[in-house]
Rosetta silent file (secondary structure, phi, psi, omega in degrees, C-alpha in Angstrom):
SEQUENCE: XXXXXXXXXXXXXXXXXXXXXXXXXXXXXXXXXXXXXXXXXXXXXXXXXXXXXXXXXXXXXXXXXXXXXXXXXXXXXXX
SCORE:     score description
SCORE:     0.000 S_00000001
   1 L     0.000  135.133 -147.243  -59.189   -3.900  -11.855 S_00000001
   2 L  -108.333  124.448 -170.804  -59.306   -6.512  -13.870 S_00000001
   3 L   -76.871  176.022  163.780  -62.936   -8.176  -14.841 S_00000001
   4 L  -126.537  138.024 -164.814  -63.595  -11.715  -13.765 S_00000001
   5 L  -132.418  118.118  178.452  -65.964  -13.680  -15.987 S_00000001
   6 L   -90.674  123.764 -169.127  -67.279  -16.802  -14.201 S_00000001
   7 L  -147.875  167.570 -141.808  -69.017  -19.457  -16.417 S_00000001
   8 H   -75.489  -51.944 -178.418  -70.768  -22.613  -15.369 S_00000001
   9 H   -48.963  -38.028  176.035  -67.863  -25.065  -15.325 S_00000001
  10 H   -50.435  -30.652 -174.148  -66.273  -22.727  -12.858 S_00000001
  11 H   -89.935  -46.941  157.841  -69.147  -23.016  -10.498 S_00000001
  12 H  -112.262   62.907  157.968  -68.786  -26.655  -11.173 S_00000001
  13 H   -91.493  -18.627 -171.058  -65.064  -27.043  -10.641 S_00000001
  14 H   -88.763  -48.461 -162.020  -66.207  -24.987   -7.163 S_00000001
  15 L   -90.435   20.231  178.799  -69.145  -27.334   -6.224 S_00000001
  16 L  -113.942  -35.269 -175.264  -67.356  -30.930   -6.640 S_00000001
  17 L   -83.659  -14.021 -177.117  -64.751  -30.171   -3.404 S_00000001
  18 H   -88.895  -34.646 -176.644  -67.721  -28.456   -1.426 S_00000001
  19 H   -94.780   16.985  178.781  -70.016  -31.620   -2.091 S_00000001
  20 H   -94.528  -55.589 -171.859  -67.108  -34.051   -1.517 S_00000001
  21 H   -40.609  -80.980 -162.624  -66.393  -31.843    1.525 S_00000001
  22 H   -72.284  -53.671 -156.610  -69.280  -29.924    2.853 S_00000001
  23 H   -67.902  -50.313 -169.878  -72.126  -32.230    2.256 S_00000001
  24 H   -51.185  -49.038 -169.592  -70.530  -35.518    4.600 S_00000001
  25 H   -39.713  -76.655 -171.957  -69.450  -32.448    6.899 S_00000001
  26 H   -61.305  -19.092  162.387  -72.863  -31.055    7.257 S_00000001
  27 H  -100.880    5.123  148.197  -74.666  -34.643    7.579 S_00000001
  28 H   -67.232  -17.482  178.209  -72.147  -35.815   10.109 S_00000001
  29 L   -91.336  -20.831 -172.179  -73.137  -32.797   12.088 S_00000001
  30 L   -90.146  -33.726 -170.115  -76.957  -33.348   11.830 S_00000001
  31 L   130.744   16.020  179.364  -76.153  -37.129   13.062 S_00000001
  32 L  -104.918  122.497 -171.381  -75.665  -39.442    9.820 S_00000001
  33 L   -72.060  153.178 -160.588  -72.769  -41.472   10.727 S_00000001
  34 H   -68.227  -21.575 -175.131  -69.815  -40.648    8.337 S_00000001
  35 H   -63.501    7.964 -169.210  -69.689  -44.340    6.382 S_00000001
  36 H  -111.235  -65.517 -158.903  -73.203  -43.135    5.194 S_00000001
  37 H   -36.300  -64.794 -141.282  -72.342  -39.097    4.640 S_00000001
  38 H   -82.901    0.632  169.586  -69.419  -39.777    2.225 S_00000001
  39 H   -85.262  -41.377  166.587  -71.092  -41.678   -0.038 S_00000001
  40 H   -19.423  -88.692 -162.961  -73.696  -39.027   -0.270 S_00000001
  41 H   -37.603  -37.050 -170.181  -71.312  -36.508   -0.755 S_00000001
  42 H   -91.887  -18.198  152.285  -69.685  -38.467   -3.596 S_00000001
  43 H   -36.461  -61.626 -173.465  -73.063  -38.918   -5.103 S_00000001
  44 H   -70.866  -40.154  160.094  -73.819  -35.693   -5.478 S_00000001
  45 H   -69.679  -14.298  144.682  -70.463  -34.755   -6.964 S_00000001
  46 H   -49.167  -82.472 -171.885  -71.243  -37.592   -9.438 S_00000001
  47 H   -48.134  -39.101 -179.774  -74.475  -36.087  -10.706 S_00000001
  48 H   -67.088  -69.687  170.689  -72.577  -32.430  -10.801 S_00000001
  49 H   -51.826  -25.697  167.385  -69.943  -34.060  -13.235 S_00000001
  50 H   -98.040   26.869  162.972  -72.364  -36.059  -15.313 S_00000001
  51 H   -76.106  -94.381 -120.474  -74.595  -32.593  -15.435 S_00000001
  52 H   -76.861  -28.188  176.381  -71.920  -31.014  -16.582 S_00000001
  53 L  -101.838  -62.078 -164.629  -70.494  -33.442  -19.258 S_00000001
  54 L   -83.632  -14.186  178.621  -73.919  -35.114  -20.510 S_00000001
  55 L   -94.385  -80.838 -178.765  -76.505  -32.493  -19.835 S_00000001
  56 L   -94.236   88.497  165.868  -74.621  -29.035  -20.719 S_00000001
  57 L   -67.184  120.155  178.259  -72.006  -30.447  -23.312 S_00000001
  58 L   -72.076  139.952 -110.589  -68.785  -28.543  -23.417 S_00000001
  59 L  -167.833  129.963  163.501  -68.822  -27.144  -27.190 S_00000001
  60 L   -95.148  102.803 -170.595  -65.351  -26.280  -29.046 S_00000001
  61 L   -78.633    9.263 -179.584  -67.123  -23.147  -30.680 S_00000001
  62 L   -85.535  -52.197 -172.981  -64.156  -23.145  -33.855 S_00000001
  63 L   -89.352   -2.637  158.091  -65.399  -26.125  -34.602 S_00000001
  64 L   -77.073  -18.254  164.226  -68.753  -26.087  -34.723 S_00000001
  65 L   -83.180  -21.320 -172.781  -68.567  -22.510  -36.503 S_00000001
  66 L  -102.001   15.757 -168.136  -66.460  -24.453  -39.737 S_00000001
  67 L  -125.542    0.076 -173.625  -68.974  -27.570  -39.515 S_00000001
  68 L  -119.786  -18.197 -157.533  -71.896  -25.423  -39.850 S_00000001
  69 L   -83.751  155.929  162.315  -70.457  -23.020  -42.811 S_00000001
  70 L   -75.719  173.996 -178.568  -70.848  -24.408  -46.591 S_00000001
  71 L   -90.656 -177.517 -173.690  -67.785  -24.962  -48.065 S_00000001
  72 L   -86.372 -172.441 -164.265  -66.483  -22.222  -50.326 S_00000001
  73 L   -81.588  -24.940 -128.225  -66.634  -21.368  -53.959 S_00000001
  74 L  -113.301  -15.929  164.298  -63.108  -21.711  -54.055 S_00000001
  75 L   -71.125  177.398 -154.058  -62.648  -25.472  -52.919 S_00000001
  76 L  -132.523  125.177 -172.790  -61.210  -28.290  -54.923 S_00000001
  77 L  -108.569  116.554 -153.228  -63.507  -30.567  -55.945 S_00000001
  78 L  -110.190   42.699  127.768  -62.089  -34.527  -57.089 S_00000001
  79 L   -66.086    0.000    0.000  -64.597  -35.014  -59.375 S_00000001
């Protein structure tokens, strides 16, 4: 069996169709007419996508491992 490693963009690639979805669903059921719900709903899947890009910044970790190293002894210097 094969492990599965979950990591916060999966959870939100999971939560933007349940709060496009689920959220209108569940306030059309309490009694918020839907022209109101779906704006909600697309609210909320706003704020999950700018979480996810402006809060917790997706990181290329190659490049941020060669941008932090000095350079070597061994570089060519054009001086």
């Amino acid at each position: 069996m094969c492990c599965i490693m979950t990591g916060y963009y999966d959870y939100v690639l999971g939560l933007i169709p349940v709060s496009l979805i689920g959220i209108p669903a569940l306030l059309s059921v309490i009694g918020l007419p839907l022209t109101a719900a779906v704006p909600l709903g697309a609210t909320a899947a706003i704020g999950i996508i700018a979480h996810a890009v402006f809060v917790n910044v997706p990181v290329d970790p190659q490049a941020t491992e060669s941008t932090a190293r000095p350079p070597s002894q061994n570089s060519i210097n054009a001086d």
